[in-house]
C-alpha positions as CSV (number, residue, x, y, z in Angstrom):
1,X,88.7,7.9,79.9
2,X,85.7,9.3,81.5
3,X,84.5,12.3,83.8
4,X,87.0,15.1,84.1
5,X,89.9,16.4,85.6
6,X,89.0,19.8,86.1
7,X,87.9,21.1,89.8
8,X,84.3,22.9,88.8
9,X,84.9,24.9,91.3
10,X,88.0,26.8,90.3
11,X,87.5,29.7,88.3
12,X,89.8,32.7,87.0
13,X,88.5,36.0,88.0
14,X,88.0,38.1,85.1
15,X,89.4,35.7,82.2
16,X,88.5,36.2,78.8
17,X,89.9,33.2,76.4
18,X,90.6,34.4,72.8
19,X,90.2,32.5,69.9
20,X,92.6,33.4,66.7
21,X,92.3,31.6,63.9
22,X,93.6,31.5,60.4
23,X,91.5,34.3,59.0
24,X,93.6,36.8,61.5
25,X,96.7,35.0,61.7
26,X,97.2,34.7,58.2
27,X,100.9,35.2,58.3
28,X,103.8,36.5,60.9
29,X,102.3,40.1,59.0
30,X,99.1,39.3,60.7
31,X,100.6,39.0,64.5
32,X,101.0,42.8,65.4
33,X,97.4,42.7,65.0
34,X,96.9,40.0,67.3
35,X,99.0,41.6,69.8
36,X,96.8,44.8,69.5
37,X,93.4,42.9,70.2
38,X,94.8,40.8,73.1
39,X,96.3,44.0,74.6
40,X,93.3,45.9,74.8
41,X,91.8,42.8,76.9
42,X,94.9,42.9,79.0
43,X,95.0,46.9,79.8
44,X,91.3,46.3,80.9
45,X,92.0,44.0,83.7
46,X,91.5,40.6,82.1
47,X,94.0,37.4,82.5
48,X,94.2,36.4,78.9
49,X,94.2,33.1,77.3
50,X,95.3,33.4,73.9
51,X,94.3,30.3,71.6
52,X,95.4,30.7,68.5
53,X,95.3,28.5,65.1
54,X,97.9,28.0,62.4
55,X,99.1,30.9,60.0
56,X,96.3,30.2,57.1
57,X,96.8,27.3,54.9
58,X,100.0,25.9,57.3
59,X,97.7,22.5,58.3
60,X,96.7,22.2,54.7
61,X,100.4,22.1,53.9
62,X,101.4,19.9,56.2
63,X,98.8,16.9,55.5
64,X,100.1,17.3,52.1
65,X,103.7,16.8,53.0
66,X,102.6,13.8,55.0
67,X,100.9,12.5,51.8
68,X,104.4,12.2,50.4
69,X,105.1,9.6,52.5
70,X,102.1,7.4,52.9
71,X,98.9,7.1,51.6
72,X,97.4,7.1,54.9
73,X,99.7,8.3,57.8
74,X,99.5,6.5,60.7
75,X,97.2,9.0,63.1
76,X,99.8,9.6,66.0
77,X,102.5,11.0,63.6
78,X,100.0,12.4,61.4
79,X,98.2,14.4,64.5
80,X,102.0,15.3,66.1
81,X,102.8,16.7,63.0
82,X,100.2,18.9,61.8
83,X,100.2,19.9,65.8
84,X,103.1,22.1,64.9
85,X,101.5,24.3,62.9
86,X,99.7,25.7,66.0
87,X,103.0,25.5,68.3
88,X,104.4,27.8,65.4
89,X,101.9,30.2,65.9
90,X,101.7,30.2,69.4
91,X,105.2,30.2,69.8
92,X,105.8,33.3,67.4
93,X,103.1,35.1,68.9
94,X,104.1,34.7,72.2
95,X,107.8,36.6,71.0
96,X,105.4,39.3,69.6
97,X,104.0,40.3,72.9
98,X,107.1,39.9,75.0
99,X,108.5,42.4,72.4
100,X,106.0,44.5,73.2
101,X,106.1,44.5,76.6
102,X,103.5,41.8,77.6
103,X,104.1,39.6,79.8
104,X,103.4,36.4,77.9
105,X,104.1,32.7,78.1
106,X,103.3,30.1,75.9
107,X,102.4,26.7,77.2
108,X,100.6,23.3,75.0
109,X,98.2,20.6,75.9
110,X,100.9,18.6,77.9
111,X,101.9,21.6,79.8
112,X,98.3,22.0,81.1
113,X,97.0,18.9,81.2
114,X,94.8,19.0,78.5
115,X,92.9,15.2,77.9
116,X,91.0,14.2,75.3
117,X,88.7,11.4,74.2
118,X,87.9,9.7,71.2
119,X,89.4,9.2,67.7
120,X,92.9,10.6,67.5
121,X,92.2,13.0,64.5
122,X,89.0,14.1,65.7
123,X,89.2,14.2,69.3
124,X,86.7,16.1,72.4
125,X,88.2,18.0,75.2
126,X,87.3,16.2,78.5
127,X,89.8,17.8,81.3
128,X,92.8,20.3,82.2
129,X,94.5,21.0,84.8
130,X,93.5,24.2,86.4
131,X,96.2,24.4,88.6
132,X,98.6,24.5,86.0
133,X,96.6,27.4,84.1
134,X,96.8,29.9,87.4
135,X,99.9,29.1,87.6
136,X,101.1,30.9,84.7
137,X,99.1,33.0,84.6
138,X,100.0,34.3,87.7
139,X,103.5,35.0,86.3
140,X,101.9,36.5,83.3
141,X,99.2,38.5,81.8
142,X,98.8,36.4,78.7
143,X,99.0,32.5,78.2
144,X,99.0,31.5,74.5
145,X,97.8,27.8,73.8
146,X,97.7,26.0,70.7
147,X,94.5,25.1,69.9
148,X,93.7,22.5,67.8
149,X,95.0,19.8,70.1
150,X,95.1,17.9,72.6
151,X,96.6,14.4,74.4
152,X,94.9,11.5,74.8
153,X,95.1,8.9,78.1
154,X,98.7,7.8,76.6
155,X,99.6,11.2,76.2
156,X,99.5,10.9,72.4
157,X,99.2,14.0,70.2
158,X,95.3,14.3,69.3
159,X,93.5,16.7,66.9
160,X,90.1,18.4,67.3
161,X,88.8,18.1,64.3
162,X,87.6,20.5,61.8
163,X,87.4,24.0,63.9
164,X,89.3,22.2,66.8
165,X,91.1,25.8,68.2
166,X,87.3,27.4,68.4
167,X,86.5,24.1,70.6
168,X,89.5,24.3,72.5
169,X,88.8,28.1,73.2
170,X,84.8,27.2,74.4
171,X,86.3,24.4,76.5
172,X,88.8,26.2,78.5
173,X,86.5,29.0,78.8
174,X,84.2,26.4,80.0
175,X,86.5,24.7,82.7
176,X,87.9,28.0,83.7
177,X,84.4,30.0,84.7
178,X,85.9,32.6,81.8
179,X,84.5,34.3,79.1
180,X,85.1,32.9,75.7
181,X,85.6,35.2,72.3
182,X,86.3,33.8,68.7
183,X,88.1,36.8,66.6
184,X,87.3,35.9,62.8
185,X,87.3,38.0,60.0
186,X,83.5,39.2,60.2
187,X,81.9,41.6,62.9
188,X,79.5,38.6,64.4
189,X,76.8,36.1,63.0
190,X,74.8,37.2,60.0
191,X,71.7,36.5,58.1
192,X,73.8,35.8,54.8
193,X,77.5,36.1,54.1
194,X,77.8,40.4,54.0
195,X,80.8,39.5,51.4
196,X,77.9,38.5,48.9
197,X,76.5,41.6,48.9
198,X,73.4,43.4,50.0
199,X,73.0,44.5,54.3
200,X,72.2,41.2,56.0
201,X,70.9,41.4,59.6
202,X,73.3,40.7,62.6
203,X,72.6,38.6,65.5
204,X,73.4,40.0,68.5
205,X,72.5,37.4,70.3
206,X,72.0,33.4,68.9
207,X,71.1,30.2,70.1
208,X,73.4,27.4,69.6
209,X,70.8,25.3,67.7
210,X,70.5,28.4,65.4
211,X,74.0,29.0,65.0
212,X,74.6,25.8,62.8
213,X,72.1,26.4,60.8
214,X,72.6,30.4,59.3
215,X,76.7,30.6,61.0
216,X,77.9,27.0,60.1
217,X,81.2,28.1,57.8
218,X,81.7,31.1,60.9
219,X,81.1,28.5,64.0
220,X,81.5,25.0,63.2
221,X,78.4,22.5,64.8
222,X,80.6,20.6,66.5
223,X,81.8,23.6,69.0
224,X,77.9,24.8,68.7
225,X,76.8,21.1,69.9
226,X,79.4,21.1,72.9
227,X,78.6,24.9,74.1
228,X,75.1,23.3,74.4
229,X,76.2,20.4,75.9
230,X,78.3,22.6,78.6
231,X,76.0,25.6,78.9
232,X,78.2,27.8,77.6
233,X,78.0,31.3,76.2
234,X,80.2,32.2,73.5
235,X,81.1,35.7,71.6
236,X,81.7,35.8,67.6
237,X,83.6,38.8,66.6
238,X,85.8,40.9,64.4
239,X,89.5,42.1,65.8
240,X,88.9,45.2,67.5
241,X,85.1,45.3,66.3
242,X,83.0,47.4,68.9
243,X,79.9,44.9,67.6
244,X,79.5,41.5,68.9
245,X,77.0,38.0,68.3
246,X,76.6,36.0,71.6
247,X,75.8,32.6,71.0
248,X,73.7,30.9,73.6
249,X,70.4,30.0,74.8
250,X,69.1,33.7,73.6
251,X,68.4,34.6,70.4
252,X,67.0,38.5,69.1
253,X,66.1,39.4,65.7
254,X,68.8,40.5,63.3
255,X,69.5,43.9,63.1
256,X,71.1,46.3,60.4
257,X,74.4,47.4,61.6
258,X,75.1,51.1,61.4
259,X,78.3,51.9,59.2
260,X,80.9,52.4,60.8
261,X,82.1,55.9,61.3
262,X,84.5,57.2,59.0
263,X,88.4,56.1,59.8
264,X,90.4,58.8,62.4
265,X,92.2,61.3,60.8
266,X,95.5,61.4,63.0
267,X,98.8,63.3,62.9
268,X,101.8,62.3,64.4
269,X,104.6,65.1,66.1
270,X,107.8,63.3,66.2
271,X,109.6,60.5,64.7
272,X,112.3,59.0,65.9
273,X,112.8,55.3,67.5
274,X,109.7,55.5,69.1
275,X,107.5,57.7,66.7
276,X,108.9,55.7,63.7
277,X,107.3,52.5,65.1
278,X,104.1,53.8,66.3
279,X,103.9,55.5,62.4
280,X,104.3,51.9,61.0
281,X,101.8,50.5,63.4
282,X,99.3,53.1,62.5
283,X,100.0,52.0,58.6
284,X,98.6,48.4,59.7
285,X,95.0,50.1,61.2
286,X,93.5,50.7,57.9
287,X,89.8,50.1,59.1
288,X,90.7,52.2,61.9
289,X,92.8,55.5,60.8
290,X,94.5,57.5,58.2
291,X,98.1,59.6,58.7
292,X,97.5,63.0,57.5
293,X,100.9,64.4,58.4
294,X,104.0,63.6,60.3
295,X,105.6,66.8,61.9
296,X,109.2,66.5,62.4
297,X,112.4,69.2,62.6
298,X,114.2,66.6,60.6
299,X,112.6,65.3,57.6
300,X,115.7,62.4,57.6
301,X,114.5,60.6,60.1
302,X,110.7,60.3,59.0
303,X,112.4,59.3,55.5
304,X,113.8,56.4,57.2
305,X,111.1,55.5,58.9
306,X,109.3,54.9,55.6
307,X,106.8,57.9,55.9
308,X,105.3,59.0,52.8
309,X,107.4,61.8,51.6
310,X,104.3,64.3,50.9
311,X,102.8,64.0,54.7
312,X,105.8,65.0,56.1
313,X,106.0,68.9,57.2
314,X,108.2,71.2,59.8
315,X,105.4,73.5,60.3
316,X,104.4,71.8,63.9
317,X,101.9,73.9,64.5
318,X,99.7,73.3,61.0
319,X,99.8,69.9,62.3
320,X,97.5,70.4,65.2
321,X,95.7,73.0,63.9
322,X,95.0,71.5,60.4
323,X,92.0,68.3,60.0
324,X,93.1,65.7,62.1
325,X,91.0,64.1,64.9
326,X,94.0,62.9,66.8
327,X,97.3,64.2,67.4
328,X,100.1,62.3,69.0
329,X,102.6,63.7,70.4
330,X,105.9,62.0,70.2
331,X,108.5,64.6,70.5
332,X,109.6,64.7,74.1
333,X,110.7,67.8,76.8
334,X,108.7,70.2,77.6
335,X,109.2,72.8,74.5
336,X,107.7,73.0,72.4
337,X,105.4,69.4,73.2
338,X,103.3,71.6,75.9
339,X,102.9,74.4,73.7
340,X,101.4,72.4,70.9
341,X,99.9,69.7,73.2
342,X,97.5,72.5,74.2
343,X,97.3,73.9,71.2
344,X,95.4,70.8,69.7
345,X,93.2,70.2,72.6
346,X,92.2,74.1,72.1
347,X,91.6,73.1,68.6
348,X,88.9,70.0,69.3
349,X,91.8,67.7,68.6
350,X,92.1,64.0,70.8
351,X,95.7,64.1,72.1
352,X,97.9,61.4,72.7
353,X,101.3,61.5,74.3
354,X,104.2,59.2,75.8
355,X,105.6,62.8,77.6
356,X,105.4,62.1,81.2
357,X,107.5,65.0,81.8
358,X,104.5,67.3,80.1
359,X,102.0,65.2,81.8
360,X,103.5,65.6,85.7
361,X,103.5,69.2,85.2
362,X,100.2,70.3,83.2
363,X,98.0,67.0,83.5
364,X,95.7,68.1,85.1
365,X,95.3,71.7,83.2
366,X,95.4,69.9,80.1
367,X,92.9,67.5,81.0
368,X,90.4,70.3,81.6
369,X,90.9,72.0,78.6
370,X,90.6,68.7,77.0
371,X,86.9,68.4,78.8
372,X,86.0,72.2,77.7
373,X,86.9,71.2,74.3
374,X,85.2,67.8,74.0
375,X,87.9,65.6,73.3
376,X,89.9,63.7,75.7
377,X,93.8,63.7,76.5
378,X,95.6,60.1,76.4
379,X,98.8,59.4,77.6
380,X,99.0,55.1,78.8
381,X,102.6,55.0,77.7
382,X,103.7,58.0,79.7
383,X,104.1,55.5,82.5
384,X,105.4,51.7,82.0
385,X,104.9,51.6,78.3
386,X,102.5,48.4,77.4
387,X,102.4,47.9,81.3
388,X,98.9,49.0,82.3
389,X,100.0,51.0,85.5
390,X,97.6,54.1,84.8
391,X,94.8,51.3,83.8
392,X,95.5,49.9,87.2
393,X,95.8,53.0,89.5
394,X,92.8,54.5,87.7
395,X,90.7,51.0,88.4
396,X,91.8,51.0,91.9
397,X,91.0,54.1,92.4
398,X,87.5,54.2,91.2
399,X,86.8,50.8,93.2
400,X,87.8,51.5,97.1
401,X,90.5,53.8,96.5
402,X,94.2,53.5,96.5
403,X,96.5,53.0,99.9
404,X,99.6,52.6,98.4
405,X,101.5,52.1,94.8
406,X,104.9,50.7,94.9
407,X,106.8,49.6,92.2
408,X,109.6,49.3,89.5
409,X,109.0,52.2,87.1
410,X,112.3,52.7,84.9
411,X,113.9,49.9,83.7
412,X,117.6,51.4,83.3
413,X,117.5,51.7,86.7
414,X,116.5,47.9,86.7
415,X,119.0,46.7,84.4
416,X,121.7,48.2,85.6
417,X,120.8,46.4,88.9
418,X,120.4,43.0,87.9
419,X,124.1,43.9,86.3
420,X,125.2,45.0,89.4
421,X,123.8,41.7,90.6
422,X,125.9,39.6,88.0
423,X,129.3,41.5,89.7
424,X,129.6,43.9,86.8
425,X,130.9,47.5,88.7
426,X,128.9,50.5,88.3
427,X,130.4,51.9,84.8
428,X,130.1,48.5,83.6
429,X,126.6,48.1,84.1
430,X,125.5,51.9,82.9
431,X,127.6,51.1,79.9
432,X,125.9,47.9,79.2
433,X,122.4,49.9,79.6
434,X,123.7,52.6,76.9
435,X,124.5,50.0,74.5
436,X,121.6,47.8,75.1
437,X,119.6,51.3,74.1
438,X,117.7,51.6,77.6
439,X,119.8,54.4,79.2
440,X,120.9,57.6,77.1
441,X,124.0,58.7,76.1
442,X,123.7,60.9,79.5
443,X,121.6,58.6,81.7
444,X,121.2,60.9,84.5
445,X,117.3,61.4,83.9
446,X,116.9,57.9,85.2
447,X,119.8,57.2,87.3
448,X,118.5,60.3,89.8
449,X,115.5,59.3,89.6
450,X,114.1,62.6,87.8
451,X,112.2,60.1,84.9
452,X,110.7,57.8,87.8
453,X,109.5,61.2,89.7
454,X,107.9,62.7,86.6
455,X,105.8,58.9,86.2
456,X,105.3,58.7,90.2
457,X,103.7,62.6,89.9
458,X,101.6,61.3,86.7
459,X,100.2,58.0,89.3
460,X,99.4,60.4,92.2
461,X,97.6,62.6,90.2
462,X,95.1,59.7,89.0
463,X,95.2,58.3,92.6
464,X,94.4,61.6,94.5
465,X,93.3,64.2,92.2
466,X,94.0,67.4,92.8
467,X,96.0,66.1,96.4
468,X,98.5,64.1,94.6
469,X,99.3,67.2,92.0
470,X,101.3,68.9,94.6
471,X,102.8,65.7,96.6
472,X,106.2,66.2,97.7
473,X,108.9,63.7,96.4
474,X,111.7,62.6,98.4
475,X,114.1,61.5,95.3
476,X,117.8,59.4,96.1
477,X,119.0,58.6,92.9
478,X,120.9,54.9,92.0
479,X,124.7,56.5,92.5
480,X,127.1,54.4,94.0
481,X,127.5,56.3,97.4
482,X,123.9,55.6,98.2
483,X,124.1,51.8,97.4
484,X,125.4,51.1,100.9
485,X,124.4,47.9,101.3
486,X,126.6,46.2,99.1
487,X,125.6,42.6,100.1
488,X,122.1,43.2,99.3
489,X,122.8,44.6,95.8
490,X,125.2,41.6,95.1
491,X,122.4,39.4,96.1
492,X,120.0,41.1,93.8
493,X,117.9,42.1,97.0
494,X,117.3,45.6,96.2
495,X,115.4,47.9,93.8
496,X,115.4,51.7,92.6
497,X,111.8,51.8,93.9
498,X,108.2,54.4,93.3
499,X,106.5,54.6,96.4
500,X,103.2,56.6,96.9
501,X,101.2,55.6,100.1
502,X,98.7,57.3,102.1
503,X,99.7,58.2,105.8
504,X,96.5,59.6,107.5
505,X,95.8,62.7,105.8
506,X,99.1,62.9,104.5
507,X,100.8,61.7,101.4
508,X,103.7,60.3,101.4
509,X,106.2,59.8,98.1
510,X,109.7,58.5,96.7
511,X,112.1,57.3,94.5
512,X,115.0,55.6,96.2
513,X,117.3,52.5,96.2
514,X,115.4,49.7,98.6
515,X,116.3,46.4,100.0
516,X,113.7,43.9,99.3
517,X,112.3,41.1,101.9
518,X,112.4,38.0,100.7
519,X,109.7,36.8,99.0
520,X,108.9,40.4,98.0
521,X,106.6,40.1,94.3
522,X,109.2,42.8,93.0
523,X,112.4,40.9,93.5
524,X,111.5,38.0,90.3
525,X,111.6,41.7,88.0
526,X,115.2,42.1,86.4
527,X,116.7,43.5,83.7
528,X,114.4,46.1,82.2
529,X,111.5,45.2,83.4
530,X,108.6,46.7,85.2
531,X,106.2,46.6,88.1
532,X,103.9,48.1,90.1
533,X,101.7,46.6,92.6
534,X,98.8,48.8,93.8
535,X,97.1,48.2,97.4
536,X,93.5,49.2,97.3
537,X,91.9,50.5,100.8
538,X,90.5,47.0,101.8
539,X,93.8,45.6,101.3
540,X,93.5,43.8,98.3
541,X,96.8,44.1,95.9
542,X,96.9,44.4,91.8
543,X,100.4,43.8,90.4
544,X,100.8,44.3,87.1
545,X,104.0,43.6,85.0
546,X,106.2,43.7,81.6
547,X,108.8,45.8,80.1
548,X,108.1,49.0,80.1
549,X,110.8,50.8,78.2
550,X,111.5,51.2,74.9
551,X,109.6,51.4,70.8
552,X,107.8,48.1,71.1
553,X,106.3,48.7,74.5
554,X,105.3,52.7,74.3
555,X,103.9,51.8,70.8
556,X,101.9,49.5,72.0
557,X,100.1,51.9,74.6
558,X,99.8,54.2,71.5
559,X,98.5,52.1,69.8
560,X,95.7,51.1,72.3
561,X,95.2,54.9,73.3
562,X,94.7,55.2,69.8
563,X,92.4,52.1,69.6
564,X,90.4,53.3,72.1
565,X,89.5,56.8,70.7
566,X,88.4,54.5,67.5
567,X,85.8,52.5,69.5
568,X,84.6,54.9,71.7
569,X,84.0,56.8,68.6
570,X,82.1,53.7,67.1
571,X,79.4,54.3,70.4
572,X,81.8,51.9,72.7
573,X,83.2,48.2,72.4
574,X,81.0,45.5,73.5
């Protein structure tokens, strides 16, 4: 097989291809972290392609259970089974994000057409099919490949050899016009191995003839060779490292890297479902932050979250007055969150909040106390959890400005649609909600449309500025007698939709049950999912997508609000 499949001329705007390998996934443990590192990617505007290695030591242990049986394996069962050390992986990981409200799908070499030539264990990546690749990712913000592998012109299982998941990262990259990052367990390319002691230089930038010779157990020469070959750049980094070697046709002296600054002190104000998880995730950062102190009114629940018994107080307001850098707040309603909210910014404190209640009311008096104060006020999961709405309003709006947001912003609302949908009556469905943990034990927040309101004031206020903190919001809830059409809610046709638009120098807002065109982007979101799709001024549309409700999802924007103080503080990611 010869030439290549790929149309040169397609290319992904935006893409960044990810590399994981065994030194981050080094077990299921390791995949939270994963999840944090592609997310950040993801809530900065990139389609992500996630390629991602066995759990350490899995291909090792496979080509040793194969040696049970044979001597020497014949290559096409060998190569299919050590491939499924990377499905594994991929396939796990893939659950992760979707947990956390990513949309994710996996898909391997057969599902995108990606040929190989040469020797069956030690194959080269010659063509994919592009169309396939947009395709999912068109559906989804993240597509996570095995790496590793590949099939051949019979459509046989093939292997990449030593380093194969770093070579089909470069390749895809390659084929795809997107930028390429391997995520080790080291900050970049150095002199000498830093575990060995003394400060060796870093590269920040390195040719690929150079690479072999000082990075050979970090890149391996094979994937070096080929990104000569192709003329492609390539980025060596650690997870979430704000420091980065490009590897190239450029190469600058070493230099010393500055330590990095000491780990955030952070305190947490709440901790029930979802400030339990973002405690445990916060356990995980330990090159990033420290808990001081978890301040709850009932020390039972932080118990059973697993907090540390001495960091856990009642006085809430030592908490953001005491030594922490960051204080998230995780308590909900308005009192006492605001009080102590403002409290911490008045106190040089970062805040960071899932309260879009707080938010729609003193945003924008928060945020400039926040600027008086130095520090900045954070608050991605106060609207669509790990759904990067604010991300996208705030990009729009800083590129051509916003016309119009539209989208699906509560997901009990959602749910108990797509019930509705199935033929399940009203009770049934709000009942099914409650149990399934999206809707309260008194739902009305989201069923009149008061949580969707508070999310839709939080949008207009990063759209318009000081115009959209006063916008007027005409609010139907989702109550039977204003579901008249019942045909279209049988046939899954409408939605308890946000609306924000501009109408010449008026704005115009709502919240309100909707029947949806055909063909509509908003009608494939059901159960408790989330959308919103965000019309910029020369007509051009983002749509951005997930589950937004619920511990996994607003952790995960906690998380990356959390993240992003860290690197900021480290002088900015590269």
């Amino acid at each position: 097989m010869s030439g290549s499949r790929v149309n040169a001329h397609v290319r992904i705007p935006n893409l960044i291809v990810l590399k994981l390998g065994g030194s981050v996934l080094e077990s299921e443990a390791s995949l939270p972290l994963a999840v944090h590192e592609i997310y950040r990617w993801v809530r900065a505007g990139h389609p992500v392609i996630a390629v991602v290695s066995a759990f350490a030591g899995r291909t090792n242990a496979l080509l040793a259970q194969a040696k049970q049986y044979a001597d020497e394996p014949n290559q096409t069962a060998l190569a299919a089974l050590a491939a499924t050390g990377e499905e594994t992986s991929a396939a796990l990981l893939t659950m992760c994000l979707e947990r956390a409200g990513i949309a994710a799908t996996c898909a391997d070499a057969a599902a995108i057409g990606l040929r190989t030539k040469g020797e069956t264990l030690d194959a080269e990546p010659v063509s994919v099919d592009a169309g396939a690749v947009q395709a999912r990712l068109r559906d989804a913000a993240v597509l996570v490949v095995p790496g590793f592998t590949g099939r051949d012109e019979h459509g046989d299982t093939t292997l990449l050899g030593r380093g194969g998941s770093d070579l089909t990262a470069l390749f895809l990259a390659q084929a795809l016009g997107g930028r390429c990052r391997l995520v080790k367990d080291v900050r970049g390319v150095y002199e000498s191995d830093p575990a060995l002691g003394g400060s060796p230089g870093r590269f920040a930038e390195l040719t690929w003839d150079e690479v072999i010779r000082v990075g050979s157990e970090i890149v391996q020469p094979k994937t070096a060779r080929l990104g000569k070959q192709w003329k492609c750049e390539f980025e060596v980094a650690g997870s979430l490292s704000p420091v980065v070697t490009v590897v190239g046709a450029r190469q600058k002296e070493p230099v010393r890297d500055a330590s990095l600054p000491a780990r955030l002190k952070v305190a947490v104000l709440g901790c029930g479902t979802v400030g339990g998880g973002v405690y445990q995730a916060l356990t995980r950062l330990r090159n990033v932050c420290e808990v001081l102190s978890v301040g709850v009114r009932r020390r039972e629940q932080a118990i059973a979250a697993g907090v540390s018994e001495g960091i856990i107080t009642s006085d809430l307001d030592a908490v953001v007055s005491g030594e922490a850098d960051v204080v998230i707040e995780l308590m909900g309603g308005q009192d006492p969150a605001a009080r102590l909210m403002e409290c911490a910014l008045r106190n040089g404190k970062h805040v960071i909040t899932a309260n879009k209640a707080v938010i729609a009311l003193h945003g924008a008096r928060f945020q400039h106390i926040a600027r008086e104060n130095g520090v900045t006020l954070r608050y991605s999961a106060a609207v669509g959890g790990a759904v990067p709405m604010i991300e996208a309003v705030r990009q729009v709006a800083a590129n051509g400005g916003v016309a119009r947001c539209e989208g699906i912003v509560n997901g009990t609302t959602n749910f108990v649609l797509t019930l509705l949908s199935e033929g399940k009556s009203f009770d049934e469905a709000v009942r099914a909600a409650q149990e399934a943990g999206f809707a309260e034990a008194d739902p009305s927040r989201d069923l009149d449309g008061v949580d969707a309101e508070d999310k839709l004031r939080v949008l207009a206020q990063i759209a318009f500025g000081e115009r959209g903190k006063s916008v007027q919001v005409r609010r139907v809830g989702l109550r039977p007698q204003n579901l008249n059409d019942v045909a279209a809610v049988r046939a899954g046709r409408v939605r308890h939709l946000a609306r924000l638009e501009v109408d010449g120098e008026r704005l115009q807002a709502s919240v309100e049950p909707v029947t949806l065109d055909a063909g509509h982007p908003l009608l494939a979101v059901r159960g408790a999912g989330n959308a919103l799709a965000v019309t910029c001024r020369d007509g051009s549309v983002m749509v951005v997508r997930g589950k937004g409700a619920g511990r996994w999802p607003t952790t995960e924007a906690v998380i990356a609000d959390v993240v992003d103080v860290w690197l900021e503080r480290c002088g900015g990611a590269q």
